[in-house]
C-alpha positions in Angstrom: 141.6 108.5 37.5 141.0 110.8 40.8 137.0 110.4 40.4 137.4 106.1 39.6 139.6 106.2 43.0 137.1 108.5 45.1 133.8 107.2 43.5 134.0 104.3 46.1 134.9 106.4 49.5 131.9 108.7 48.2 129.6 106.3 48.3 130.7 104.7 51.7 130.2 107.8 52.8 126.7 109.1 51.4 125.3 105.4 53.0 126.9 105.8 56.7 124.4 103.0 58.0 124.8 100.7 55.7 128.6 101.2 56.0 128.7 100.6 59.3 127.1 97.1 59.5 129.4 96.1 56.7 132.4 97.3 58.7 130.7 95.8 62.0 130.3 92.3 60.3 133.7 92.4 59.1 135.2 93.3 62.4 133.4 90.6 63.8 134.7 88.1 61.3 138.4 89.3 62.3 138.1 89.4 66.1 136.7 86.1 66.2 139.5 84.4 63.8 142.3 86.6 65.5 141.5 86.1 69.0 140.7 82.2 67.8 143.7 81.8 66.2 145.6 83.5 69.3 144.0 81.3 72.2 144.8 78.2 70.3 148.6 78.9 69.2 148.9 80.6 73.1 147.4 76.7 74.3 149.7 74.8 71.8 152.8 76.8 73.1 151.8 76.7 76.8 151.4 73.1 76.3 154.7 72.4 74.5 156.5 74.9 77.5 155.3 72.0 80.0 156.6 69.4 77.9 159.8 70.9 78.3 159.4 71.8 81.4 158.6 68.0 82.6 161.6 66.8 80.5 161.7 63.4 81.6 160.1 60.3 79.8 159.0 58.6 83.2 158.9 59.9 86.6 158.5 58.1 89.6 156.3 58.8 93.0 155.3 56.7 96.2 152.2 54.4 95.2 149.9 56.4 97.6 150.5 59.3 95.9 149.0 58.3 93.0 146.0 58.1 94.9 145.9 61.6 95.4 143.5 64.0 93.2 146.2 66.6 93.2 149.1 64.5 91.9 148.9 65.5 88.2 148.6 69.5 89.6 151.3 69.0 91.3 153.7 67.5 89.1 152.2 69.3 85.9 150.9 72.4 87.1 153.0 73.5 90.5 150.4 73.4 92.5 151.3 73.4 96.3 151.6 70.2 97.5 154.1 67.5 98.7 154.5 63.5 98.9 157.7 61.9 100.4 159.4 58.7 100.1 162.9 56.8 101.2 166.1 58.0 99.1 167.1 54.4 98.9 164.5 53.9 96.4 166.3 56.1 94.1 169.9 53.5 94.1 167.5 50.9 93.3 165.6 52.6 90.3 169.0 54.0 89.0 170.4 50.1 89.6 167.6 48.3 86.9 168.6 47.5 83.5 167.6 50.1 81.1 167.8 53.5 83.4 169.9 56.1 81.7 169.7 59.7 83.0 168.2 59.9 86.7 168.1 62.3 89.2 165.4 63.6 92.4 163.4 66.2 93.3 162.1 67.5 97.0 158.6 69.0 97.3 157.8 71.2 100.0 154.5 73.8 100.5 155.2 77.2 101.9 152.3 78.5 103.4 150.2 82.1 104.3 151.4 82.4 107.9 154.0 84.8 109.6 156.7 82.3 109.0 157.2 82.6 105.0 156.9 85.7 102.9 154.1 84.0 100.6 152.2 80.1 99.6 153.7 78.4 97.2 155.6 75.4 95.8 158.9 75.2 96.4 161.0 72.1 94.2 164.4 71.5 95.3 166.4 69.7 92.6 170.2 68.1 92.4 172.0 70.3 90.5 175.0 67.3 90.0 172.0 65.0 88.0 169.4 67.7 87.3 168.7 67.5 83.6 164.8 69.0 83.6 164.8 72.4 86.0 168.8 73.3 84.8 168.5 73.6 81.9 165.6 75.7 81.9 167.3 78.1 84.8 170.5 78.3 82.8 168.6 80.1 80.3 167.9 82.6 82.9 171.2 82.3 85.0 174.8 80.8 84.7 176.6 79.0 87.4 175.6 77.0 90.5 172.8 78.0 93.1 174.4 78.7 96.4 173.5 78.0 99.7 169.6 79.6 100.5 169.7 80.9 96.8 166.5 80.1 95.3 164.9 80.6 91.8 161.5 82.1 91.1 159.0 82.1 88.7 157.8 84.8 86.6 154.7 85.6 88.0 155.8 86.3 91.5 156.4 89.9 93.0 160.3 89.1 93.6 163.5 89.8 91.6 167.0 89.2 91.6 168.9 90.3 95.2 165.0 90.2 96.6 165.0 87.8 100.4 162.0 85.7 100.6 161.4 84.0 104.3 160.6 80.5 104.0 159.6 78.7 107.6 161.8 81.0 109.7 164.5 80.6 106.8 165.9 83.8 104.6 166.5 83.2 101.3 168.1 85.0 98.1 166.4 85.2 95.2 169.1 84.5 92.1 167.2 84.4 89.3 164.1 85.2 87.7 162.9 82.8 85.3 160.9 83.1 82.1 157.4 83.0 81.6 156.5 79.5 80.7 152.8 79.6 80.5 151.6 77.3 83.5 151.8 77.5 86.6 155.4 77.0 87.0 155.7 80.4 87.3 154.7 81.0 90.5 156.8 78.4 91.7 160.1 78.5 93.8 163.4 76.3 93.1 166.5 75.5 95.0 168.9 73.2 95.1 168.8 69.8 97.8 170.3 71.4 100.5 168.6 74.3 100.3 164.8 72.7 100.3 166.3 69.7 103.4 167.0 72.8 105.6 163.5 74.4 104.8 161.7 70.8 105.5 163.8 70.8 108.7 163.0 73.9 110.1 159.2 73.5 108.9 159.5 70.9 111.4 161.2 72.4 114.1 158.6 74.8 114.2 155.6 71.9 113.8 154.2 73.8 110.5 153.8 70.4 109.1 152.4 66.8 109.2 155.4 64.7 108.4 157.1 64.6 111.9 158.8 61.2 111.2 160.6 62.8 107.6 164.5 62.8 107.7 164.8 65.4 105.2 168.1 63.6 104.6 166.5 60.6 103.5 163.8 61.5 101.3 162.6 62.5 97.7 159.8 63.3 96.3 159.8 61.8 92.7 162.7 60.1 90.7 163.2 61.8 86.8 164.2 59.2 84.5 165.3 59.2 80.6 165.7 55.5 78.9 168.6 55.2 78.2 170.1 53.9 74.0 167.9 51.0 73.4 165.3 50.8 75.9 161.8 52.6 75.8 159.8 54.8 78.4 157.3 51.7 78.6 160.3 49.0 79.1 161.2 51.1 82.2 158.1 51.7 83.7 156.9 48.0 83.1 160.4 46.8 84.9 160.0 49.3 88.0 156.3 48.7 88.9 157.3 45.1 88.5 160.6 45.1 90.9 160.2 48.0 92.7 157.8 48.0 95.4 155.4 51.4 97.2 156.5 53.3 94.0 154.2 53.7 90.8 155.7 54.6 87.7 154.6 57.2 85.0 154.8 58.0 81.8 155.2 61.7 81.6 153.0 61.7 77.7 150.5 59.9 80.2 150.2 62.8 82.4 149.8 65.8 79.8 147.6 63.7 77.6 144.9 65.1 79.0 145.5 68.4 78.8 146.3 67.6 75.4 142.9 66.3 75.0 141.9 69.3 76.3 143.6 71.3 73.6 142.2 69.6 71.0 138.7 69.6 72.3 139.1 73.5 72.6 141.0 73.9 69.0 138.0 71.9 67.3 135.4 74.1 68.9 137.0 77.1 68.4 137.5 75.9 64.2 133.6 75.6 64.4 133.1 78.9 65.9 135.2 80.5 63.1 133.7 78.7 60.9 130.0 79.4 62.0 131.3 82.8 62.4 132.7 83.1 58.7 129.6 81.3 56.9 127.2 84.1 59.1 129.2 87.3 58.1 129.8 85.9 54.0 125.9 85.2 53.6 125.1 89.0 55.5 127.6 89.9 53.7 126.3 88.9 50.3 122.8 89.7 51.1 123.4 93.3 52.0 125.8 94.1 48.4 123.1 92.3 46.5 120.5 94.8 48.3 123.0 98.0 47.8 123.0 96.7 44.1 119.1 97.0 43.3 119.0 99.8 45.6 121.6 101.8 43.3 120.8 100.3 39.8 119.4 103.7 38.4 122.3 105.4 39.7 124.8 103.0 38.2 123.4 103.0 34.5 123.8 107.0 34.5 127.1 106.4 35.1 127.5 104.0 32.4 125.5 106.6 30.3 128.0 109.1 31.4 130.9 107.3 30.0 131.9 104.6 32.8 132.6 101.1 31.4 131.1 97.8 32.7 134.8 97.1 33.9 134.8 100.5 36.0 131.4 100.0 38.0 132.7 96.6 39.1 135.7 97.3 40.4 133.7 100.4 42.0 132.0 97.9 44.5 134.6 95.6 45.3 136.7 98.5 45.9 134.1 99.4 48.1 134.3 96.0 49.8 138.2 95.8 50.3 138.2 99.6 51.9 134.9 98.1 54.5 136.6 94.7 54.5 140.4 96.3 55.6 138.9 98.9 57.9 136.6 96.6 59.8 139.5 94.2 59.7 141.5 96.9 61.5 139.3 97.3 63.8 138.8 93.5 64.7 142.8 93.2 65.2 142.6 96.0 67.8 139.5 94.3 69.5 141.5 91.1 69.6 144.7 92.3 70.9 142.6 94.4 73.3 140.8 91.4 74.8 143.8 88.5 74.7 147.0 90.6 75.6 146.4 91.8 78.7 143.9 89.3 80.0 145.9 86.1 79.1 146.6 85.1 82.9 142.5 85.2 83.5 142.4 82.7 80.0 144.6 80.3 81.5 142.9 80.4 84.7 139.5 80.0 83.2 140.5 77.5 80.9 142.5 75.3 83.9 145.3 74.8 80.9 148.8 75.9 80.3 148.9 79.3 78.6 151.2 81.2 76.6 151.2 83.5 74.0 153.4 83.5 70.8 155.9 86.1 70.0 155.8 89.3 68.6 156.1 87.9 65.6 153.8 85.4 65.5 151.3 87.5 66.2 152.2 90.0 63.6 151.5 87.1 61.3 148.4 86.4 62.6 147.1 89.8 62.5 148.3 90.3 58.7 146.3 86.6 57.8 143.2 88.2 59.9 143.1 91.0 57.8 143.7 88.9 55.2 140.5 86.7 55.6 139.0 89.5 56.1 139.2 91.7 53.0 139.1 88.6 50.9 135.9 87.6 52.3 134.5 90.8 51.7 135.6 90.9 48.2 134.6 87.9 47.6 131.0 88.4 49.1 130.9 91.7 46.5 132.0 89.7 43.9 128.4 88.3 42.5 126.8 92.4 43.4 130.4 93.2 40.8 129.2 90.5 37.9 125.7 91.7 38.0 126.4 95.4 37.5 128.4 94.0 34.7 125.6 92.5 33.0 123.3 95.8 33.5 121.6 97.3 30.4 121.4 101.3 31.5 119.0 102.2 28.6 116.4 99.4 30.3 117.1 100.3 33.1 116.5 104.3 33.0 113.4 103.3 31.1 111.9 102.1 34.2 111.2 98.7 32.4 113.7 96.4 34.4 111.9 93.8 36.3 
């Protein structure tokens, strides 16, 4: 029993090159389904964090912002950036027929000068009617946001007690939130009062364009959920009809096409596995079948020696599931090295949400990758396995095989 288990390690290890391309091929074969599989689930879930981030069926914005090529970063992606209109529009939306949860937010850019600690996007919210940014904070902090308290995202350099100077304005940070995967999470939140007195001292200090704003009178975008009965297109059909300088949106509208986006990206990433997989099988096959012929002499002295048909098999795909699991071990290591710590610089490349499963997803995904992987090379061993099952050794040491 000893020699049947070493038999395969020793040969593995008398054929160092040939070893090494098997376990190179193999490695490949894991890395590129691992770190496949890893982007796409990491889109899927950066995707489905926006979702819930947006939270809202149909949001609301002045007509001419629509216009504006940064609109969708803006509201999908937090980019800096900010469009006003009068509060009054917000009785009449919540006023129509059909209009169940509604509340406002207030957009506002920081910017790189001496008067705030860094750029970003700040979104001031009503914590009374909030029912997208709330719950989302309230995983991360209980309780009310106080005067100047603000709420930052995970990616920036500030925690919890930190101040961060906003237009001449110091403010608290309260919370930190979780990472969600876009670029939410270098954005800043506070509550109405909070984001009116930062507008109002951006313009006391003429760091903005909008002299004529009364913070007190403006919003940025209305949030609206249908409410029992009625349907996201019911309500943006009856306010673009009745409610004039606004435009409407669905919310699925906006993200669809970053989920086109996702799908374009998960399709080519199934061919490149794919291409990938069908490569490494046939090299795969083609380099047993050659260590087969190569070895025939040596394999009928062992069946001479006393080894059955059944033994010499199992030999090679023995020697297939030890190059197929090591070169599958190595391919998980390569894929966690390259994804893990460079998944901000994916996102950024790839211009789409970004977020990457949990610890235990990805403990799945690595056991299925090696998986694939030693199944692939036992099944690539398994034809080099039936021939030596079929050879005649007496023919064969007789130098009269063809």
């Amino acid at each position: 029993m000893k020699q049947k288990i070493s038999l395969p390690r020793r040969n593995l290890a008398g054929k160092p090159g040939r070893t090494a391309v098997l376990t190179l091929l193999t490695a490949l074969l894991t890395l590129t389904v691992l770190g496949g599989s890893l982007i796409v689930s990491g889109l899927r879930k950066g995707l489905h964090s926006l979702e819930g981030r947006l939270g809202a069926e149909v949001m609301v914005v002045p007509y001419e912002a629509t216009t504006q090529s940064k609109l969708e970063d803006i509201v999908l992606q937090g980019s800096t950036g900010y469009f006003y209109m009068d509060h009054a529009i917000y009785d009449k939306i919540a006023a129509r027929e059909g209009v169940g949860q509604v509340s406002v937010q207030l957009f506002l850019a920081s910017t790189s000068s001496g008067c705030c600690s860094i750029p970003v996007q700040i979104i001031g919210f009503d914590p009374e009617t909030d029912f997208t940014v709330t719950p989302w904070i309230k995983r991360s902090r209980g309780g009310q946001l106080g005067e100047r308290d603000i709420v930052v995202g995970n990616d920036l350099n500030a925690f919890v007690g930190d101040t961060l100077t906003f237009y001449g304005v110091e403010c608290r940070v309260a919370a930190k939130l979780d990472k969600t995967g876009t670029r939410f999470d270098t954005t800043v939140f506070t509550n109405l009062d909070t984001i009116k007195m930062l507008i109002q001292s951006s313009l006391d200090l003429h760091m903005n364009d909008f002299q004529k704003l009364n913070p007190e009178k403006a919003v940025s975008c209305v949030l609206i959920n249908p409410a029992d009965g009625f349907s996201a297109e019911e309500i943006v059909n009856d306010i673009n009809l009745h409610v004039k300088k606004v435009r409407a949106i669905r919310t699925k509208e906006m993200i669809s096409g970053v989920s086109d986006s996702l799908a374009g990206i998960s399709s080519v990433t199934g061919i490149l596995i794919a291409a990938v997989w069908v490569l490494v099988v046939i090299i795969l096959l083609l380099v047993f079948t050659m260590s087969v012929n190569e070895r025939r002499r040596e394999f009928a002295v062992l069946r001479v020696t006393g080894a059955s048909r059944g033994m010499l098999a199992r030999c090679v795909i023995q020697e297939a599931l030890t190059v197929g699991l090591t070169g599958g071990a190595a391919g998980i290591v390569l894929g966690l090295l390259i994804v893990l710590p460079f998944n901000s610089l994916i996102e950024e490349t790839l211009g789409l949400p970004f977020l990457l499963p949990g610890a235990g997803r990805i403990a799945v995904l690595c056991g299925a990758a090696l998986l694939i992987a030693a199944a692939v090379s036992a099944a690539a061993s398994a034809l080099s396995a039936y021939r030596i099952s079929r050879l005649d050794p007496a023919v064969i040491l007789r130098g009269d095989a063809s």
